[in-house]
matplotlib code that plots the C-alpha trace (Angstrom):
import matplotlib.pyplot as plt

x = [-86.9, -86.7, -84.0, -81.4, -80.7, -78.0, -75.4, -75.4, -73.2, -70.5, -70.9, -69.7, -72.2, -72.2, -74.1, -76.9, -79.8, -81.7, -84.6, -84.2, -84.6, -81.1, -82.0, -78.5, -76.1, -73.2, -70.9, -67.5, -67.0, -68.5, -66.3, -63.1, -60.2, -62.1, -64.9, -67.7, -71.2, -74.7, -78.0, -80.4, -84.0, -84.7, -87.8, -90.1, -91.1, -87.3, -86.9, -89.6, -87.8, -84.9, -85.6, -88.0, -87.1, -85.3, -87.4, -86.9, -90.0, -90.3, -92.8, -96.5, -95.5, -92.5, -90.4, -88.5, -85.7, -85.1, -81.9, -78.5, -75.7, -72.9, -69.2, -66.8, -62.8, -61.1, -57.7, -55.4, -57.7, -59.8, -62.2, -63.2, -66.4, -67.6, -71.3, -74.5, -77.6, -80.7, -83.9, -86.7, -87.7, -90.1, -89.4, -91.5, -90.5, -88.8, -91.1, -94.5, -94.1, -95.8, -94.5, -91.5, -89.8, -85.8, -84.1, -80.8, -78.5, -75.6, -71.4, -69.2, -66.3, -64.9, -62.4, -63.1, -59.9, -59.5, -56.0, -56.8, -57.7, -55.6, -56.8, -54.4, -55.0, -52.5, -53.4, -53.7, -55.7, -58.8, -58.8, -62.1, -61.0, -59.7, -62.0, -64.1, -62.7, -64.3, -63.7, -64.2, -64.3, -66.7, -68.1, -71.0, -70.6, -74.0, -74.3, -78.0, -76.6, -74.5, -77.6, -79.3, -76.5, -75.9, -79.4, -79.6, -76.3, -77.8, -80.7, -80.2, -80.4, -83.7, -85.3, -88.1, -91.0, -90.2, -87.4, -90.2, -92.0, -93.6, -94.1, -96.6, -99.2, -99.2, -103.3, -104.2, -104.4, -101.2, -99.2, -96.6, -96.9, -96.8, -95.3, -92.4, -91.7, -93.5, -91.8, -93.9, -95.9, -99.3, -99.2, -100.5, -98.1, -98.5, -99.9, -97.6, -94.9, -97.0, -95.0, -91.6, -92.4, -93.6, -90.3, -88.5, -90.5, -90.1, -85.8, -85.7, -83.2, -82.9, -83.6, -80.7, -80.2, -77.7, -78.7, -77.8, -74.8, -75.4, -74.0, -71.0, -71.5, -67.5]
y = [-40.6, -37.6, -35.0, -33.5, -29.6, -28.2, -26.8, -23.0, -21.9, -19.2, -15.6, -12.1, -9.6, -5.9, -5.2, -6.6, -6.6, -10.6, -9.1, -8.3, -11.4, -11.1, -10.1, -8.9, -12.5, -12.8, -16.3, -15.6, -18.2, -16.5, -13.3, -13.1, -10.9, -9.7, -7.2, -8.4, -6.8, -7.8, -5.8, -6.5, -4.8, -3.5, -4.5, -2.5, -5.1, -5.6, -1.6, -1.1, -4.0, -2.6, 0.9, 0.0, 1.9, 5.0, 8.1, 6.8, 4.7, 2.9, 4.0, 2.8, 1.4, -1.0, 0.7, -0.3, 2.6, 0.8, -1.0, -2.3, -2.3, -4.0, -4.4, -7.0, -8.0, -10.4, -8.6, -12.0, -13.1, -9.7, -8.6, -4.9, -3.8, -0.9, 0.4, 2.0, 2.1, 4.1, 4.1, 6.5, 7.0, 8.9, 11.2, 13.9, 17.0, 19.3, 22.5, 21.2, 17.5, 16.2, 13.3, 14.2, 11.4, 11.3, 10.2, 8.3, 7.7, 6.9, 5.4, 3.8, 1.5, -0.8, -3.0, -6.7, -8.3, -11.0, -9.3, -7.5, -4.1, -2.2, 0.4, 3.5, 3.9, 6.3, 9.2, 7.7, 5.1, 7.1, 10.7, 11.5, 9.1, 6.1, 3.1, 1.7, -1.1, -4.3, -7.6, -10.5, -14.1, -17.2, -18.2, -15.8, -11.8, -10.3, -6.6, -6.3, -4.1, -1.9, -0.7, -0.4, 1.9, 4.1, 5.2, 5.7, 8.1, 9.6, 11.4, 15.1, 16.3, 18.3, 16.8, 18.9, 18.3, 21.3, 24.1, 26.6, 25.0, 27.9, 25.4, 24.7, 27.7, 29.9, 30.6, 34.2, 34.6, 33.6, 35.6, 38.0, 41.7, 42.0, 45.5, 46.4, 50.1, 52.3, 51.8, 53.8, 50.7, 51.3, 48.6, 48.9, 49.7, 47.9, 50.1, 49.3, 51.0, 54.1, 56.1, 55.1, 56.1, 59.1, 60.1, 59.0, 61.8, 64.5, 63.5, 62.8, 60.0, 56.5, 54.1, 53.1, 56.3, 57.7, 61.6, 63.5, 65.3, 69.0, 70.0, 72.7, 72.1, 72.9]
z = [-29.8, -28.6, -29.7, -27.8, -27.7, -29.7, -27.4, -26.2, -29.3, -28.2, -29.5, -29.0, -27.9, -27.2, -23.9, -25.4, -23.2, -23.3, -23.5, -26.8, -29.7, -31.7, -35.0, -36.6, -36.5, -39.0, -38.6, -38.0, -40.6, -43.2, -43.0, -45.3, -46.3, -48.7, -47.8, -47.6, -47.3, -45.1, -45.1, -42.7, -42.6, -39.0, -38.0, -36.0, -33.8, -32.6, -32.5, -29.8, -27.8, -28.1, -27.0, -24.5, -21.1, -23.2, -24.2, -27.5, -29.2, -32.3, -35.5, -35.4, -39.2, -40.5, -42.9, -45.9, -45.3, -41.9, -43.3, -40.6, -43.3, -42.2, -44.1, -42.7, -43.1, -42.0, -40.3, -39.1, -36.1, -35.7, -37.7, -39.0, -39.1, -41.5, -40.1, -41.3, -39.4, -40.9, -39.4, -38.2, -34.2, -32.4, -29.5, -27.7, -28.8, -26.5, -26.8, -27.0, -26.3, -29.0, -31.1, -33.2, -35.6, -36.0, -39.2, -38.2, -40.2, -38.4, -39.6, -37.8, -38.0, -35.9, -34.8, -33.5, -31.9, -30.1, -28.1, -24.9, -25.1, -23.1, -20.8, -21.8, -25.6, -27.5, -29.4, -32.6, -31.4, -29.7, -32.2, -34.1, -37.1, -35.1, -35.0, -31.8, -30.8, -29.4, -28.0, -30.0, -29.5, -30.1, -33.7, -34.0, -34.1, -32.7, -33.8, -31.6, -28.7, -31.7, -33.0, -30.1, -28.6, -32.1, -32.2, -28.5, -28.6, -31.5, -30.0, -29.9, -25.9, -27.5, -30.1, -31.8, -33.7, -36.3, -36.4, -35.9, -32.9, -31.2, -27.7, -25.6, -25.9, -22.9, -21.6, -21.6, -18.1, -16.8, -19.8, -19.1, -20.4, -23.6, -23.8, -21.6, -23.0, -25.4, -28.6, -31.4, -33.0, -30.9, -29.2, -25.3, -23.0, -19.2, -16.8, -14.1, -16.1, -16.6, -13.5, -14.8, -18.8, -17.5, -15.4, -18.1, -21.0, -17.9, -17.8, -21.5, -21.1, -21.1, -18.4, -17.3, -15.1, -18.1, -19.2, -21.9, -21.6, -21.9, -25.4, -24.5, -21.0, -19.4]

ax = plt.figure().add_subplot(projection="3d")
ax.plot(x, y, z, "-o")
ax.set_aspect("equal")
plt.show()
C-alpha cells in the first residue's frame, strides 16, 4: 500500500525565498492570549542559505549565541509578534576588505492580522514606536524571510573590521607627498614646493595671498 501525500498545508510567509529550508515554524494553533515564548537556535547551515546572493556570509563555525526569540499573543483573529534575532555575520570590511564579523542583535514587534492593510496608514500607526504590520492567514506562521530581512537591514552601509582600521596599505611608490609645508618638526619638505616656501619667507605672509598689515600704517 502505498501512502498518499499529506496535503500542501496553508501558511503565512514573509518574502521568503524557496530556496531556503524553513527552519523557524510556530502553529497558529499553539499561540494564545497569553504570551507565550519560542527560542529557536539559528543554524549556520540555514544562515548561509539564507544570505546567499547578499554581501553578507554566514560564520565558518555554529554558534550557541545564534538564538531567533520569538514572543506571541493572540489579539481576536491577529496575532502580535514580539522579536529578537541575535547572531554573528561576516562582511568584508570597508577599508581593507578583509573579513569583518557583525554582532546582531536586532528587536522588533509586529502585528499579524488577518484585515487588509490599508495603503494610507495614519500617524500613529507608522512613527518610530508603532509596530510592522503583516498579513496573516493559513495555520502555520513562518518567521524564515523575518530573519533573513532583519539581519540584511541591519548591515551598516560600511562595515569595518576594527574602529582603527588604517585600510588598505598604500605602496611606496605611488604615495602622495608626505609633507605639504614646512611646519618646524624636521620632517622633509617636497621639493616641488621649494619655489613657493621660499616666496613665502621673502613676503613673510601666509599663503593664501593675505600680508601683514603694516602696524600704524594710515
Amino acid at each position: 500500500m502505498v501512502a498518499r501525500p499529506a496535503p500542501e498545508p496553508r501558511i503565512w510567509v514573509l518574502h521568503m525565498s524557496s530556496a531556503a529550508a524553513h527552519e523557524f515554524t510556530i502553529e497558529l494553533d499553539e499561540v494564545e492570549e497569553q504570551p507565550k515564548e519560542w527560542a529557536f537556535p539559528i543554524p549556520r547551515a540555514w544562515l548561509a542559505t539564507a544570505l546567499e546572493g547578499s554581501e553578507l556570509s554566514a560564520p565558518e563555525l555554529d554558534s550557541v549565541d545564534a538564538i531567533f526569540d520569538v514572543r506571541l499573543t493572540r489579539l481576536g483573529d491577529d496575532v502580535f509578534a514580539e522579536t529578537r534575532v541575535r547572531a554573528s555575520v561576516v562582511a568584508a570590511c570597508a577599508r581593507c576588505l578583509e573579513d569583518a564579523s557583525l554582532e546582531m542583535d536586532i528587536r522588533s514587534r509586529t502585528l499579524l492580522t488577518k484585515d487588509p492593510i490599508p495603503e494610507d496608514l495614519g500617524e500613529d500607526e507608522i512613527g518610530p514606536d508603532a509596530p510592522l504590520r503583516e498579513a496573516l492567514s493559513g495555520d502555520k506562521i513562518i518567521f524564515d524571510s523575518m530573519v533573513r530581512e532583519q539581519i540584511l537591514l541591519e548591515c551598516p552601509m560600511k562595515p569595518l573590521c576594527d574602529p582603527e582600521c588604517p585600510g588598505i596599505e598604500i605602496p611606496e611608490h605611488v604615495r602622495g607627498p608626505r609633507v605639504l609645508h614646512a611646519d618646524g618638526s624636521g620632517r622633509e619638505v617636497d621639493p616641488r614646493l621649494s619655489p613657493l616656501m621660499n616666496l613665502q619667507q621673502k613676503l613673510d605672509t601666509p599663503l593664501m595671498g593675505q600680508r601683514k598689515l603694516t602696524e600704524g600704517k594710515d
